[in-house]
Every structure is written in structure tokens, then in C-alpha cells.
C-alpha positions, 0 to 999 in steps of 0.5 A: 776017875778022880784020883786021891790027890785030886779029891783032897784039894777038893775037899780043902777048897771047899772046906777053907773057901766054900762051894764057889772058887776063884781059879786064884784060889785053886792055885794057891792049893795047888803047890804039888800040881803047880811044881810041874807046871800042872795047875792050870791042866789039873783045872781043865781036868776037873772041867771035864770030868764035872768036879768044876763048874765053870761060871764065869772066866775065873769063878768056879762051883765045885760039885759033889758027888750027886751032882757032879757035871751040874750046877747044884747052885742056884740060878739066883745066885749064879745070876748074882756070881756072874755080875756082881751088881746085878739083881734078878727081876722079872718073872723070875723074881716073881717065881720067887715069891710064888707070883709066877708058877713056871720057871723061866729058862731065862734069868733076867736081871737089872744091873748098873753095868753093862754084861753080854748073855750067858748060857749056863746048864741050859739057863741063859742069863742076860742083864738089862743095863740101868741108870743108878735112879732105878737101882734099887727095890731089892733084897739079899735073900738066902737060898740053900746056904747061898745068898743072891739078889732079887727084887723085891716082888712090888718092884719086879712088877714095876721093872716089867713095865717099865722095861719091857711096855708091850701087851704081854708085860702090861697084861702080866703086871694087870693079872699079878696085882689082881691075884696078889693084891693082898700079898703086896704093899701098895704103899711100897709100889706107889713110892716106887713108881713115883720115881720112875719115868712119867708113863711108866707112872700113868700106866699104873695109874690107869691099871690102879682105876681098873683094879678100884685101887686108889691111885690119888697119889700118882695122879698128883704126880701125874698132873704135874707132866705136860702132854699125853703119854702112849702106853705102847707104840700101837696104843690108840683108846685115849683116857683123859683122866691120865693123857694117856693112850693105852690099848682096847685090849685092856678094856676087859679089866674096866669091870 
């Protein structure tokens, strides 16, 4: 049970710092507890009954009463808590937008630094390490009260490709920008793939021919690069519009 004392530094805390604190900030309330050397028992205590959360060594969510022993927080934002220059992609940016029906269990983000795995509440966190050129494409959106990062979802489809070229990745960018064409700007894609590496540039190029979207803009681009590009390490169907060799998988979204 939690005592009176501790259900008031509670309430403090979130009414003067809000639901996520840092253990800094739990000491500077804590001058009754910390006078008997207490303090830092006082927040393992609360661990363990589930009035905090740890996120990350020094960060924590208080919880309430219904969601005591859980994070009531949003993956987005526990994502964001966790490293700070990081924004969620991948299928779970298009989660957000209502592009990808089921939830991942696995929070993938693009960040500028380095960060092992985290597994959270059953939720592992991992961050693919970027160079600052492809940084960017992201939004700050609010959610329950609480803001994060996610990618914008153009560039969640352009982040899947370029990070992660196999069939399944390619395939999944393909059926997106079929189903969603109207949902999507393709001013913005074209912008953003532009700035990306030469085959990541052909391999939009080439789904563009197939979905009958104009893709004239990347071929500019495109003609400008030397050499033939493969879309995956196995690809063997050469297209010379492109230069590129791209797998026979694809051929399905010729018509």
C-alpha cells in the first residue's frame, strides 16, 4: 500500500513537473525522506509497487491509479523519452497515419546517435544510427498531452527502403503507395528521395513506372549517376530505363 506521505510527493511532482520525472527531480521533493537517507529507497519502493515507471536510468513515468504497474504513456513518446534526438518511422509511423493496421511490438526510430535496444512493458525500442543528410522529414505531433516525434509518413516509406532494401521492405513501400496514392504528397517523396543515395533513388524510380506515377524527376537525377545499381543483393531482372537490377518478384505490379 502506499502511504499518505508517499501519495503526496506524488501528487507534487506531477502537478509541478507533469507525468514524466527525472530522479533529480524526485529528490528535490523529497527533503522529509532524504533526511534519513531514505530517498533513493523511497524510489525503488515506488518501482516496485508500480507508482514508477522506470524509462531510462533517471527518467521516470508516474503512474495512476488505473494504470498502476504500466506504462500509460505512449510508445511515441517513450520512444522520443528514451533518446532525445530520435524520431519514430517505419511501420510504426505509418501506424500512425492509419497506413499499417497492426501495431508493432517493435518501435523502430532513426537517430543521429548511437542507442543500444530497450525493452519496455513488452515493447522493444531500437534506433538505426543516421548521418545528419537524412535526418530530417519529421513532425512533432501530440498525443494524450504528450508530444513525440514521427516521421512524416512520405518519409517513413522512403526510411523502409532506404534502411532496410530487401523483398518484404520493397514490397511493403509498393502496396502503401498503391493503397494510399491519394493520401500522400508526391511532391514531397520526389524532394525527399532526391536527397537520398543513388539506388534508393532508382528504386522509387522504378516503382513509380510501375504504379503509372510520373517519375521524370528522378530520372533527371538518375541520369546523371554511372553504373548499374541492384535493388537487393540477389536481384537479377536488369531494367535499362534505370540501370538498375531489381527482383522478378516485382513484375506483378507491371500491370
Amino acid at each position: 500500500m502506499i502511504s499518505s506521505k508517499q501519495s503526496k510527493l506524488l501528487e507534487d511532482l506531477i502537478m509541478k513537473y507533469g507525468q514524466v520525472v527525472t530522479a533529480q527531480q524526485i529528490f528535490s521533493e523529497t527533503s522529509d525522506f532524504s533526511r534519513h537517507g531514505q530517498a533513493e529507497y523511497l524510489i525503488a519502493s515506488l518501482v516496485k509497487q508500480g507508482w514508477l515507471m522506470r524509462i531510462k536510468k533517471g527518467l521516470y513515468a508516474i503512474s495512476d491509479l488505473s494504470t498502476r504497474g504500466f506504462l500509460s504513456l505512449s510508445s511515441y513518446t517513450v520512444a522520443n523519452l528514451l533518446v532525445k534526438d530520435s524520431y519514430v518511422s517505419f511501420e510504426s509511423a505509418l501506424h500512425y497515419y492509419g497506413m499499417f493496421d497492426q501495431f508493432t511490438s517493435k518501435i523502430i526510430s532513426i537517430s543521429i546517435k548511437r542507442y543500444k535496444k530497450v525493452q519496455l512493458q513488452n515493447i522493444e525500442y531500437s534506433y538505426i544510427t543516421t548521418k545528419d543528410d537524412y535526418y530530417f522529414g519529421w513532425q512533432v505531433v501530440n498525443i494524450d498531452g504528450k508530444i513525440a516525434r514521427v516521421a512524416m509518413a512520405e518519409k517513413a516509406l522512403i526510411d523502409i527502403v532506404n534502411f532496410h532494401k530487401s523483398l518484404y521492405a520493397i514490397d511493403l513501400v509498393v502496396e502503401k503507395l498503391r493503397d494510399h496514392r491519394n493520401d500522400l504528397d508526391l511532391a514531397r517523396i520526389n524532394e525527399y528521395v532526391g536527397k537520398f543515395s543513388m539506388t534508393t533513388i532508382k528504386i522509387f524510380g522504378l516503382i513509380f513506372d510501375f504504379l503509372k506515377i510520373d517519375s521524370s524527376q528522378l530520372l533527371k537525377i538518375a541520369k546523371e549517376a554511372h553504373g548499374a545499381h541492384r535493388m537487393i543483393a540477389s536481384a537479377k531482372v536488369y531494367n535499362a530505363k534505370w540501370r538498375l537490377y531489381y527482383d522478378s518478384y516485382f513484375d506483378k505490379y507491371k500491370s
